[in-house]
N, C-alpha and C positions, 0 to 999 in steps of 0.2 A: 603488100607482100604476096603476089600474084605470080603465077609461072607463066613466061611469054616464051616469044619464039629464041630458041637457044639455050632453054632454059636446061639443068642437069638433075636429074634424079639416079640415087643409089637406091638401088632393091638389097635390105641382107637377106640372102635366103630364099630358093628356088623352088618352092614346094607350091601348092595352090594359090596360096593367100600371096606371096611375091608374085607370079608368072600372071594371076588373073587382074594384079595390081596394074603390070606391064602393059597387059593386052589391054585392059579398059582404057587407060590413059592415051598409050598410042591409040585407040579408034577414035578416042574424044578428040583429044589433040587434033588429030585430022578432019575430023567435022569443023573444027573452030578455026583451021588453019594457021594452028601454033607446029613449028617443029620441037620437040622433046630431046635431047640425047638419053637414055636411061642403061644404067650397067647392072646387070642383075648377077650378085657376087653367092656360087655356089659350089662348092668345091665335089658331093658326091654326083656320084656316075649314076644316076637314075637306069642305065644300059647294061648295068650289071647285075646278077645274078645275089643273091645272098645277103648278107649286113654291107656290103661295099655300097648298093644299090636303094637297101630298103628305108622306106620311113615309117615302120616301124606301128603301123597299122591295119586294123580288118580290114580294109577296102571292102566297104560298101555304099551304095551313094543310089540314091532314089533315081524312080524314073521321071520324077516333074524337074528332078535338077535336070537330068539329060535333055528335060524339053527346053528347059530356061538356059541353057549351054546354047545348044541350038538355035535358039533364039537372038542370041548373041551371034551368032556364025562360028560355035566352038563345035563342029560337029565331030562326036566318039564314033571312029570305027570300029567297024565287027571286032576287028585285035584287040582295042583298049576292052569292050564288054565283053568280059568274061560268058559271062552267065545271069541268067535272066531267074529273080527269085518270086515266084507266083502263091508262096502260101507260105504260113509259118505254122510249125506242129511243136506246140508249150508240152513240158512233159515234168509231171510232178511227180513224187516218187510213189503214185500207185497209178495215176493213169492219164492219160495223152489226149490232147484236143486240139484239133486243125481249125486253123483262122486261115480262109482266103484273101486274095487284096477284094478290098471292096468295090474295085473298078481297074480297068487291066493298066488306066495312067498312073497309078499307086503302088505296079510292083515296085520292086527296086535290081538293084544290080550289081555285079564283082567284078572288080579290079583287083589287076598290082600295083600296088607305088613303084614297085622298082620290076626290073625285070623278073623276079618269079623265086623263087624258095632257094635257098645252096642246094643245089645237086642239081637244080632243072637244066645248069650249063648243058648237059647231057643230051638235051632234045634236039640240038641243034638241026634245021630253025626251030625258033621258040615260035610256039603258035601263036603268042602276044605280044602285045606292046604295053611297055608303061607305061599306066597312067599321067603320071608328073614328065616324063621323057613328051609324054607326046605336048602337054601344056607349055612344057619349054620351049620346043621346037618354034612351037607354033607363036608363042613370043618374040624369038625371033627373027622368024620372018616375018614378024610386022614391024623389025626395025630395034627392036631390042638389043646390047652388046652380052655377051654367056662369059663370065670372068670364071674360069673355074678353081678357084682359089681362096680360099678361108680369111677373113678380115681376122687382120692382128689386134688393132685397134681406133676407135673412134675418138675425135674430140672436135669441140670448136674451134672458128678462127673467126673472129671479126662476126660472131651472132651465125656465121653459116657451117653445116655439118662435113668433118673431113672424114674419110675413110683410107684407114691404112692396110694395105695386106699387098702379101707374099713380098715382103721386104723393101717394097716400093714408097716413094715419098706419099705423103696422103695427096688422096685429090679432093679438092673443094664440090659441095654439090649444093645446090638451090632445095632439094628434099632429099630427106633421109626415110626410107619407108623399113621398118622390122616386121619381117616375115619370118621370123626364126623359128623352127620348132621349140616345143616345150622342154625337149631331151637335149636340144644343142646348148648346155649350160652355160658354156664358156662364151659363145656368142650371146647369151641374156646377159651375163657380166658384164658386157661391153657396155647394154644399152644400160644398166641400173648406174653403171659410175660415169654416165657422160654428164650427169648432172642438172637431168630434170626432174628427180624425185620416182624415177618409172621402178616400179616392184613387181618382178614377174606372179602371174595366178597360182594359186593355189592348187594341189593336183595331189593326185594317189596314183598307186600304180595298178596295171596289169596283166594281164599274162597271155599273148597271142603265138599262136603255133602255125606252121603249115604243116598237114597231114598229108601223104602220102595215099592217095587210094586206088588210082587206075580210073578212067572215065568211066569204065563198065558198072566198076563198084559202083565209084560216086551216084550214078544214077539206081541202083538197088537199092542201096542203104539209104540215099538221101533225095535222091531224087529233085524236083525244082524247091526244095522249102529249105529253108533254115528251119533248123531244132533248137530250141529253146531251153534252159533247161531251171527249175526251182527247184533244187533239193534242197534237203535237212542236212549238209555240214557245215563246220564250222568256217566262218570267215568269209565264206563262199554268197556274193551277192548275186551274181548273175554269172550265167553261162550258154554259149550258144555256141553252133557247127554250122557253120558255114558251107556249101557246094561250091567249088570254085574250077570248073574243070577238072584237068586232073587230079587238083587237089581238093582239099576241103581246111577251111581255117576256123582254128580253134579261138574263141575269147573268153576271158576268165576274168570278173572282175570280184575284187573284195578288198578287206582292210589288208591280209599280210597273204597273200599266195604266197606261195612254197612248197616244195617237194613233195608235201604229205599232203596238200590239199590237192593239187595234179592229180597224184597219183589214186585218194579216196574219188575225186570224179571218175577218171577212167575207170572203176572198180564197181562203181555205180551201173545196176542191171537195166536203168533205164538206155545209158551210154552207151553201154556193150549191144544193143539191139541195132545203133546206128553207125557199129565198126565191122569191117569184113571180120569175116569168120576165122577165128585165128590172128587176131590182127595183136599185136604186141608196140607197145610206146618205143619208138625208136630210140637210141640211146644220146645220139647227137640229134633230136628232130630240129628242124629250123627254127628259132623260137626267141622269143624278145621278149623284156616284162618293162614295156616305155612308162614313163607318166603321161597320164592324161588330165584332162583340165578341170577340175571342179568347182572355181572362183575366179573370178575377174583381176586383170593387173590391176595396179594403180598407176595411177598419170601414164596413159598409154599416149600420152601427146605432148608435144610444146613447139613451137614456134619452129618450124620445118622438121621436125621432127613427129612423125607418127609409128604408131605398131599395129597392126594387122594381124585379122588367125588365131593361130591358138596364143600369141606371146599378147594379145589383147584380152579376147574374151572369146568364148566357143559353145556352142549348146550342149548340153549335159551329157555324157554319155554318149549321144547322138550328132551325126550330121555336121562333123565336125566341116568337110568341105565345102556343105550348104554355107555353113555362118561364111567362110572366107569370100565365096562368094557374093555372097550380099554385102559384107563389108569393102571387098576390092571395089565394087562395081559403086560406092558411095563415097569410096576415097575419092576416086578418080574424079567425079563428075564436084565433092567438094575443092581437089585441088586446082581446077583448071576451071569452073565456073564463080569458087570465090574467094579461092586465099589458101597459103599454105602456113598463116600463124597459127597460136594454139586458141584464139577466138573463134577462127571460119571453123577450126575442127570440133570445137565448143558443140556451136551452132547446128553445125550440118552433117559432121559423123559421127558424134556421140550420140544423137538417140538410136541409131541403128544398134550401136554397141549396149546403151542401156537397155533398149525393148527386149536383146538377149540376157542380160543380165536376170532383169525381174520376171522374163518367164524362167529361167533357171531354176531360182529360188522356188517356183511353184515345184518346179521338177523333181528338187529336193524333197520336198512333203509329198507328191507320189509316190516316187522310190521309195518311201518312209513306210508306206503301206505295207511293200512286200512282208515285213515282219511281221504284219497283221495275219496274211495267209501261211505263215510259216508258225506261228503259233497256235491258231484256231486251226486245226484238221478241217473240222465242220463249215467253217467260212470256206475252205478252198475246195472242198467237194463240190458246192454248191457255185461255186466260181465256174469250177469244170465242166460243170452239168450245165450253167448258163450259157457257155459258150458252145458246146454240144447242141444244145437246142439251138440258137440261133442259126448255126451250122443248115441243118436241117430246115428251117423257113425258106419258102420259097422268095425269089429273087428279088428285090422290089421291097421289102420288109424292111424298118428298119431293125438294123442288129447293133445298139449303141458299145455293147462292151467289147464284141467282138472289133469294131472300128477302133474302139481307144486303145486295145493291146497290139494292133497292127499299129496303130501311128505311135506308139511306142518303141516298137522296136526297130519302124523305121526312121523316126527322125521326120516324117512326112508332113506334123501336122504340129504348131505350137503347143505347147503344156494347157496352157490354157483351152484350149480345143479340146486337148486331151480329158481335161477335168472335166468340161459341160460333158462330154460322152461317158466318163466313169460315172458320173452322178447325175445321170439324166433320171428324171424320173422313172422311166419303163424298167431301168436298168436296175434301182434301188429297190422299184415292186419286185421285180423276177427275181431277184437275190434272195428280197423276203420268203417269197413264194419255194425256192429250192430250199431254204430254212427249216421250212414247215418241219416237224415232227410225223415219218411217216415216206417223206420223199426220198424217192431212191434214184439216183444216178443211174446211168446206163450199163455203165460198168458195175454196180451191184447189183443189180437184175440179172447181167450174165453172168455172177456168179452164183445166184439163184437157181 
């Protein structure tokens, strides 16, 4: 059960995980000297402005992905990077600490999924380009078909998968690849009833904005860093501001965001220090509250049939268009080097999709943490002050905590990485050490 020359692949779904499926397969295919047909079935306009366009994410995405794109011959131009993020400044609700990248291939970087926030129609020309627009593109001109149109419905014929949409007979295809987002429900529908047992991941939601600030601003207030942010409200897990050019994107994650939890951030004197002066919460701001992935599908596989992306499995929180890429780039080389049944995917793409799995789970029991610095005051002063001090070592030093909250926010560095660096030993003494009875932060000294 092998894909040869003529063989047909259906893409559902046009976003990284489909398009980087496309591209990998058409490169292999042509090293091996198989022709592919592949139709990749996506009905939004990546070229549009607003919810027409957007997928409904931060866009950010490390600088070793841009190396490892690159590497591949997917090279982002200046239009796709936004913005180049060189430090991150955490800010708890009595005082603030700046984390550098630890080396300049570790910053990371802003995108749009779609062409840019509702209202940016306005700049015409838009100074960017889509991230996903430009991956499609690039799809297909290596050969790829752009169906722009929404699958009605999937079933088998005779063991091989048909694809029906926009009113048309189905067509039979040799693989069926699920690239769907997590939010496109009606298309997960499709893949749970065709009847391999496939149950989409598990997820929560929450809450991303494009802010409005002027380039001038963005660089006053926010400058090259994302702000971070750990406060004391309710529900409220994680929050960070984004610099995105003109704009700056807001992410909110917790169990129930809503109105009151928005609104208690923005009110928050840390927050207010990083919005222009007078700056007031738009009434329509651009704003989306998607699911994101917390848990793994089941049976994301059978017998030409696979899932890819977030409708598979995704790294926690993080790096969602890392995992697609590691996983397109293992589809490809398992369909065309040894079978499209749900044995070769067994074999050869399931442990990529497990090794994301079980570090997740670790990722879960760090996240767990934060409630630890959110109850103990005294744990996170001495958090603060550690990472203060490290700040301050000269170059060459290591700084393990400082390292583990950068590869956290970016997604840079496995959990497990992350763990040896939260609990390195240097890192457990210096904790101790700011513990001590008697130590005073830097920020209590100046208000001394």
């Amino acid at each position: 059960m092998k894909l040869a020359n003529g063989s047909t692949v259906a893409i559902v779904g046009g976003g990284p995980g489909g398009t980087l499926s496309a591209i990998f397969l058409l490169d292999l295919a042509r090293q091996l000297h198989v022709q592919l047909s592949i139709d990749i079935y996506e009905p939004k306009r990546y070229g549009c402005t607003g919810p027409t366009g957007c997928n409904m994410c931060g866009g950010v995405i490390s600088e070793s992905l841009i190396q490892m794109l690159a590497a591949e011959g997917i090279l982002l131009p200046d239009t796709v990077v936004i913005d180049t993020i060189n430090a991150y400044i955490l800010h708890t609700d009595r005082e603030s600490a700046r984390i550098d990248a630890p080396r300049q291939e570790m910053r990371i970087a802003t995108i749009f999924r779609g062409a840019g926030p509702k209202g940016a129609e306005h700049q015409t020309p838009l100074p960017w380009q889509s991230f996903d627009q430009f991956l499609l593109e690039m799809a297909i001109e290596k050969g790829a078909c752009h169906l722009p149109c929404s699958v009605s419905a999937l079933r088998r014929e005779e063991g091989f998968p048909v694809v029906v949409a926009a009113n048309q007979p189905g067509k039979r295809y040799d693989l069926l690849i699920g690239a769907v987002g997590i939010n496109q429900r009606k298309s997960l529908q499709l893949f749970e009833n065709l009847g391999f047992n496939y149950q989409r991941p598990a997820t929560t939601r929450a809450y991303v904005a494009e802010l409005y600030y002027g380039a001038d601003q963005v660089q006053q207030h926010l400058g090259h860093a994302m702000h971070v942010f750990l406060l004391d409200i309710p529900y409220l897990k994680f929050a960070a501001i984004t610099p995105k050019g003109h704009y700056a994107t807001l992410v909110l994650l917790g169990d129930h965001i809503d109105h009151e939890v928005v609104a208690s951030f923005f009110a928050a004197p840390e927050v207010k220090k990083c919005l222009p002066q007078g700056w007031t919460i738009p009434v329509q701001p651009c704003h989306c509250q998607p699911n994101i992935v917390i848990g793994p599908a089941r049976n994301p596989f059978a017998d030409r049939v696979v899932m890819v992306g977030d409708a598979s499995v995704s790294r926690l929180y993080k790096d969602g268009i890392g995992s697609a890429y590691r996983m397109a780039k293992r589809l490809a080389f398992t369909a065309l080097a040894h079978g499209v049944a749900a044995n070769d995917f067994q074999k050869h793409y399931w442990p990529v999709c497990r090794s994301l799995l079980w570090d997740n789970r670790l990722g879960h029991l760090l996240f767990a943490c934060d409630h630890l610095f959110r109850l103990f005051p005294l744990l996170r002063r001495a958090m603060m002050a550690l990472l203060r001090r490290e700040k301050c070592l000269d170059e060459g030093v290591a700084c393990p905590l400082s390292s583990a909250f950068w590869n956290t926010f970016t997604g840079s560095a496995t959990y497990l990485h992350i763990a040896r660096e939260l609990f390195h030993p240097l890192t457990l003494w210096n904790m101790l050490r700011m513990l001590r009875p008697g130590k005073k932060s830097h920020s209590q000294k100046e208000l001394q």
